[in-house]
Structure formats: C-alpha cells, structure tokens
C-alpha positions as CSV (number, residue, x, y, z in Angstrom):
1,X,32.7,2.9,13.9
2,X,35.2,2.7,10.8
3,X,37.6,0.3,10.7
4,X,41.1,0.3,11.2
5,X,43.3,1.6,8.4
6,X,47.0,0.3,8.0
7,X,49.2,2.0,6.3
8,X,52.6,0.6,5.0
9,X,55.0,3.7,4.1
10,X,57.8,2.2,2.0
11,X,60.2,2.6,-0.9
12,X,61.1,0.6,-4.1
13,X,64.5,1.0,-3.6
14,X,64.1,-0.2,0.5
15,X,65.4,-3.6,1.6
16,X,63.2,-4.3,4.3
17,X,60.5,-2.5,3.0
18,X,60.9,-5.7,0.5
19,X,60.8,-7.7,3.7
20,X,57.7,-6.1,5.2
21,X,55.4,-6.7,2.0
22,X,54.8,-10.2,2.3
23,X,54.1,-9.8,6.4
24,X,51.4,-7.5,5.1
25,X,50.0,-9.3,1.8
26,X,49.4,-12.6,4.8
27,X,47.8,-10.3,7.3
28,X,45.4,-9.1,4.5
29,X,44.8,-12.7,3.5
30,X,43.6,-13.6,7.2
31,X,42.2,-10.6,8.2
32,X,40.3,-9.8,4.9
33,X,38.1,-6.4,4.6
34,X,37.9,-5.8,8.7
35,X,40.9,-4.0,8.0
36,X,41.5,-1.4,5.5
37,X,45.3,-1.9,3.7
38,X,46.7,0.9,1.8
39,X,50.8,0.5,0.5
40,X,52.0,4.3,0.2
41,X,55.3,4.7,-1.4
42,X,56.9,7.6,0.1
43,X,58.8,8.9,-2.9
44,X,55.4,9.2,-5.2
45,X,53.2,10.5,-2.1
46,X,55.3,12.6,-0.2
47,X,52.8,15.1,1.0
48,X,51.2,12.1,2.9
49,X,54.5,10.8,4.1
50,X,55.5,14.5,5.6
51,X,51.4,14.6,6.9
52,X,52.0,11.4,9.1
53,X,56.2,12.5,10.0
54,X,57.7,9.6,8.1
55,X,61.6,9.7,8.7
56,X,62.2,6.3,8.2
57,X,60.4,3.3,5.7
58,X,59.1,0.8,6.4
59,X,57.0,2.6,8.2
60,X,53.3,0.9,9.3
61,X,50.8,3.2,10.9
62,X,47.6,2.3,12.1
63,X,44.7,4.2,12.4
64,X,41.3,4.4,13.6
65,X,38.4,6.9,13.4
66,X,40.6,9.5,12.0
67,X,43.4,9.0,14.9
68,X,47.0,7.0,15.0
69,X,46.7,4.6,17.3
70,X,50.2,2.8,16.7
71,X,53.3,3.9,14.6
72,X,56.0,1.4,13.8
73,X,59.4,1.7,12.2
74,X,61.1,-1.2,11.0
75,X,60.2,-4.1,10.0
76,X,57.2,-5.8,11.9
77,X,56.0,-9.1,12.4
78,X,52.9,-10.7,11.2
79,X,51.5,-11.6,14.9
80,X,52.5,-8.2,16.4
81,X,50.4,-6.4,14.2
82,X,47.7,-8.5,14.2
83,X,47.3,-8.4,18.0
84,X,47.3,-4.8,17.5
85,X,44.6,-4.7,15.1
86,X,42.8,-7.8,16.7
87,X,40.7,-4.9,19.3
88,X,40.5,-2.5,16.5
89,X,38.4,-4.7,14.4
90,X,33.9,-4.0,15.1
C-alpha cells in the first residue's frame, strides 16, 4: 500500500491560502513521512490543477493508491485533516 498524498492547491496572491500553509507545515511536523505533502501552486502547474477540477484555492486533496479520497475547499483545520488521514496511514 502507498501512502496517502496531500495536496495543497494554492496561490501567492490567495489570502487564505496564506492561512492554510502553516495548518499544513504542523500536520507535516506530527505526521512526518506517513504522509506524502506536496504544495502545488495553481498558477505555475495549471495542467495539474485543471487534471484534479480546481475551481477554487486553497484547495487540499487527498489521495490514496492513485484515487481521491477527500476534496476540500477552503481553508481546513489541522485536526480535521488529520483524522482524515489518521486511517489512511499503513
């Protein structure tokens, strides 16, 4: 089994995508290389962004084995994503 990729579509010029890094960069800190983190900015990878149907940023999908398991728009919390993740982890 792989593990579970989260990606965080966002924007340099997006307020709450400002708001959504730090959420992220203290999820990676606690739950380390279980879970694989990748930023994409939207404006410099916008083949990816138009693969995965991102209308809005910030935009976290997460994925596992190849398939979306959960897509969020908006900002999220710290303890709602982790208790996604939390069964996705082997």
């Amino acid at each position: 089994m792989s593990k579970p990729v989260l990606f965080d579509f966002f924007a340099t010029w997006c307020g709450p995508c400002r708001m959504q890094t730090p959420i992220i960069e203290e999820l990676e800190k606690k739950m380390g290389d279980r879970v694989d983190f990748r930023k994409v900015d939207v404006d410099q990878n916008m083949e990816l962004a138009e693969k995965y149907g991102i209308r809005v940023v910030p935009t976290l999908i997460i994925e596992k084995d190849g398939k979306v398991v959960q897509s969020m728009e908006g900002v999220t919390d710290a303890p709602t994503l982790e208790k996604l993740l939390a069964p996705l982890v082997s």
